[in-house]
C-alpha positions in Angstrom: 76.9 1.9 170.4 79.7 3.5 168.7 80.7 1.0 165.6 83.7 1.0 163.0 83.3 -0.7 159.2 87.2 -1.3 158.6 86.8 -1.6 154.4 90.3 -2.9 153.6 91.1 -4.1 150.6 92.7 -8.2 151.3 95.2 -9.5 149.3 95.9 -13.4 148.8 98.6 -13.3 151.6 96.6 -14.2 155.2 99.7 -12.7 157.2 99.5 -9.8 155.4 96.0 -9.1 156.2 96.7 -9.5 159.6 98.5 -6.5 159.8 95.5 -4.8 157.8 93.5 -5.7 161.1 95.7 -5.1 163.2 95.8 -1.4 162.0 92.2 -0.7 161.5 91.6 -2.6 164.5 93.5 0.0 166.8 92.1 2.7 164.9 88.7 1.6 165.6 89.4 1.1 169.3 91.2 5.0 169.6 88.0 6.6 168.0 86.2 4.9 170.5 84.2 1.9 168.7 83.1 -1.2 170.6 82.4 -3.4 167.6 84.6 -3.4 164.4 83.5 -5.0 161.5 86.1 -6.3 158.3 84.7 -7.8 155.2 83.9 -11.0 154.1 87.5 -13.0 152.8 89.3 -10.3 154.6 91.6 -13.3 155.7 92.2 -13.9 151.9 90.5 -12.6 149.1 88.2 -14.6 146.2 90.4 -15.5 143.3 92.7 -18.2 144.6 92.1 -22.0 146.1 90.6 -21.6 148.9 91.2 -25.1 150.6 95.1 -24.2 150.9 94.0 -21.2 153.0 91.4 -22.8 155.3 92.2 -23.2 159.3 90.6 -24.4 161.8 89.0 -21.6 164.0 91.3 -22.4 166.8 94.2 -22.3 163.8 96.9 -19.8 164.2 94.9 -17.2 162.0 92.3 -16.6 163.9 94.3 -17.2 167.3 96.1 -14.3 166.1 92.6 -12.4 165.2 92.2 -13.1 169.1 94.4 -12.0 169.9 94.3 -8.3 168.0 90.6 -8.3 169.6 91.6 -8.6 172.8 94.9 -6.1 172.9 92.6 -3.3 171.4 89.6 -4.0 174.1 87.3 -4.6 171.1 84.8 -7.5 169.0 85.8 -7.8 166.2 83.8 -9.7 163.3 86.0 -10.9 160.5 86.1 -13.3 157.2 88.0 -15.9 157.0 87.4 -19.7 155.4 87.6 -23.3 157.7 87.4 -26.8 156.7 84.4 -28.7 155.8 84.1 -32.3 156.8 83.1 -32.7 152.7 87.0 -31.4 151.3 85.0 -28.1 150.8 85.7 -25.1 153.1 83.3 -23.0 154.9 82.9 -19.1 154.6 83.0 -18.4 157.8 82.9 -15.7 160.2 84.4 -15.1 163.2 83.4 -12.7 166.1 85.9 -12.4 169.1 86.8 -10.4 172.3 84.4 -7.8 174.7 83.3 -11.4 176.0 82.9 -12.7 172.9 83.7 -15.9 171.1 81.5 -17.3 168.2 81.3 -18.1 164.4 79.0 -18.0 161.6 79.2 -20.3 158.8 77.7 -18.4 155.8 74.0 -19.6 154.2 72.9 -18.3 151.1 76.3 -19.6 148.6 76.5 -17.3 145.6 75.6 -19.2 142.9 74.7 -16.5 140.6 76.1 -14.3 138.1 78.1 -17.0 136.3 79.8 -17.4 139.4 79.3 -21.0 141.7 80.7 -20.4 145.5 78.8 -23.8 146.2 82.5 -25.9 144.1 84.6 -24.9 146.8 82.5 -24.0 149.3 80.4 -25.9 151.8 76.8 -24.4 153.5 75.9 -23.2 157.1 72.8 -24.5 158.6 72.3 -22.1 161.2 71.9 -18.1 162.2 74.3 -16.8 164.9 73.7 -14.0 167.0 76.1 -12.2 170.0 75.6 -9.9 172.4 78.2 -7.2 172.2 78.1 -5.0 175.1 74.5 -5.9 175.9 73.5 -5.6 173.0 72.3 -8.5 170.5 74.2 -8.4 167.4 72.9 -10.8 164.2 75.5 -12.4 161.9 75.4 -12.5 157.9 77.3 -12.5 155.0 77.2 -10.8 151.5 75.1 -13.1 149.2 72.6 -13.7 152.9 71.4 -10.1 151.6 69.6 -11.0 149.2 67.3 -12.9 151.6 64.9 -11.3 153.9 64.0 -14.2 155.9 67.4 -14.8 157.3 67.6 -10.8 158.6 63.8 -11.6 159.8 65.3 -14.4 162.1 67.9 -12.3 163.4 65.9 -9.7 164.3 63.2 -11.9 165.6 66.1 -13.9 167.8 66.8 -9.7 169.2 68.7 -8.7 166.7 68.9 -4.7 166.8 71.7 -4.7 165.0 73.0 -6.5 162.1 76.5 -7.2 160.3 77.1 -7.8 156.7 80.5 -8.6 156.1 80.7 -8.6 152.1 83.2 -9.0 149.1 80.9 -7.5 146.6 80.9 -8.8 142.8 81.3 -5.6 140.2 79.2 -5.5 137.2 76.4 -3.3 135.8 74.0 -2.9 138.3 75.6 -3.9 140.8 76.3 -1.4 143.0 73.2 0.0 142.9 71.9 -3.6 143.8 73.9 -3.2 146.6 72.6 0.0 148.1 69.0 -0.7 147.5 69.4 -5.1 149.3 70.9 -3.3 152.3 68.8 -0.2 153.1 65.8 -3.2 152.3 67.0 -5.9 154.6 67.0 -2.8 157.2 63.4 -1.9 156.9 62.6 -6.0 156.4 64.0 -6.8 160.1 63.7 -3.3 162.0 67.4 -3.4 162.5 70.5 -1.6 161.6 72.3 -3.6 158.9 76.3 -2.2 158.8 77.7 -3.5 155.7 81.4 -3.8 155.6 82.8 -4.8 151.7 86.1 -5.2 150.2 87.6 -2.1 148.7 87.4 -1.9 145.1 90.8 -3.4 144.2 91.4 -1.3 141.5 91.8 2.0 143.3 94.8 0.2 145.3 96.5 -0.9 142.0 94.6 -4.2 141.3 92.5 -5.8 139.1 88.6 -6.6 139.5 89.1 -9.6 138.1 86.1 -12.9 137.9 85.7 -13.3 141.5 83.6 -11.1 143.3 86.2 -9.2 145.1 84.2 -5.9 146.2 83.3 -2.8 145.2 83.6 -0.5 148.4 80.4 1.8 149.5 80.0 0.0 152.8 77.4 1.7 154.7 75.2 1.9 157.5 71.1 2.0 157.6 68.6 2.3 160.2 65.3 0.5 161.1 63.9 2.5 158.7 66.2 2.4 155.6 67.8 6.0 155.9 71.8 5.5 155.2 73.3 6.3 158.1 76.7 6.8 156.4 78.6 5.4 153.4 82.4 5.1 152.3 83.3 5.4 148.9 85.6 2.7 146.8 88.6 2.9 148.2 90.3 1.7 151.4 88.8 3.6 154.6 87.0 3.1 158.1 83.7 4.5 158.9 82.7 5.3 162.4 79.4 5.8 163.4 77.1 5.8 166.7 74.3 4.2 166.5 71.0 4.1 169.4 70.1 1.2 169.0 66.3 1.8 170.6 65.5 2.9 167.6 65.0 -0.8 166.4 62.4 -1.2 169.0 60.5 2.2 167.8 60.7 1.1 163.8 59.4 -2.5 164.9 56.2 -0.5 166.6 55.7 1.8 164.0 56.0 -0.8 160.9 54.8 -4.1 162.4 57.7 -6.1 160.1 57.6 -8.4 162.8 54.4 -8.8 164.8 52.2 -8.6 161.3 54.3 -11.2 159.2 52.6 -14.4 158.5 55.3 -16.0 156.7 
């Protein structure tokens, strides 16, 4: 499967990222990839209020999101935030067109850092997977990284490959935190883990800022924890084909998931 990792860099203006997706999506779709994959909050990023923002998932926003999917002949997995029955909103992401039409409500809620996503924002309960092409695709976001057991439910659910959309927190260590969780949760589940993050903001004229707004080096790694590929901080889109048999040869070779007993 060829896949793209759009790594835009959102700003607090929902319409405006729009056209962010718009463009990477048809950039994705002329090289050739069947899945594109934006990061997490690429409908608006941390920073702001986040209940203003929220819509429904058949709101205009991601009717539009649809929309771009199905123009370009492409699934597309994006962030975006929707209404929790509690005033809170849900982290959400969406996954649309080549037959497909779910959502994942994110887990693990990044409380860490000095930083508490769980104020504003509301838990999932369960992990989503969809078959893209034939093929099953898991469902995570960000913070989820830091948790094997989720990725091992993916992949035991069929999971060969799985997304990550992320807007990463800066800070020391951080980054290399970052490269080490996702190669990890690779070699944990015997998947592919392609992890799309916000652009650093900085090297489009911003400002890191509190809020865990991203750092960039989205990446690609194999069953075994190799790196596939990697972008640097700023903006970009990384293509990359990926066999995705060789999820069922890592699984053989390590036992991750026949020898677990946890």
């Amino acid at each position: 499967m060829r896949i793209a990792l759009a790594q835009a860099a959102s700003s607090t203006e929902p319409e405006d990222n729009l056209k962010l997706i718009d463009d990477y999506t048809r950039r994705a779709a002329d090289a050739g990839a069947r899945l594109v994959v934006f990061p997490e909050a690429a409908m608006c990023r941390f920073g702001v209020p986040l209940g203003p923002v929220a819509e429904p998932l058949d709101g205009p926003w991601a009717t539009r999101v649809r929309a771009i999917a199905a123009d370009a002949g492409i699934t597309l997995v994006a962030g975006m935030f929707t209404p929790s029955a509690d005033g809170r909103v849900h982290n959400t992401l969406l996954a649309t067109g080549g037959g497909v039409d779910t959502s994942y409500d994110k887990i693990h809620l990044f409380d860490a850092f000095g930083f508490a996503e769980s104020d504003t924002v509301a838990p999932g309960r369960e992990p989503v997977t969809a078959d893209v092409d034939g093929h099953t695709v898991g469902l995570a976001t960000c913070y989820d990284v830091r948790f094997p057991g989720l990725f091992q439910q993916l992949a035991g659910r069929g999971a060969a490959l799985i997304v990550l959309p992320a807007s990463w927190g800066a800070g020391r260590g951080k980054r290399e935190q970052w490269d080490v969780l996702v190669r990890a949760r690779a070699l944990d589940s015997g998947a592919f883990v392609a992890a799309c993050d916000q652009a650093d903001p900085t090297t489009v004229g911003g400002e890191a800022g509190k809020a865990p707004t991203g750092i960039g080096a989205s990446l690609v790694a194999d069953p075994f924890g190799a790196v596939v590929a990697q972008l640097g901080a700023e903006p970009g889109l990384l293509v990359a084909d990926l066999d995705l048999d060789q999820a069922e040869t890592a699984r053989a070779r390590t036992g991750v998931l026949a020898n677990r007993r946890f």
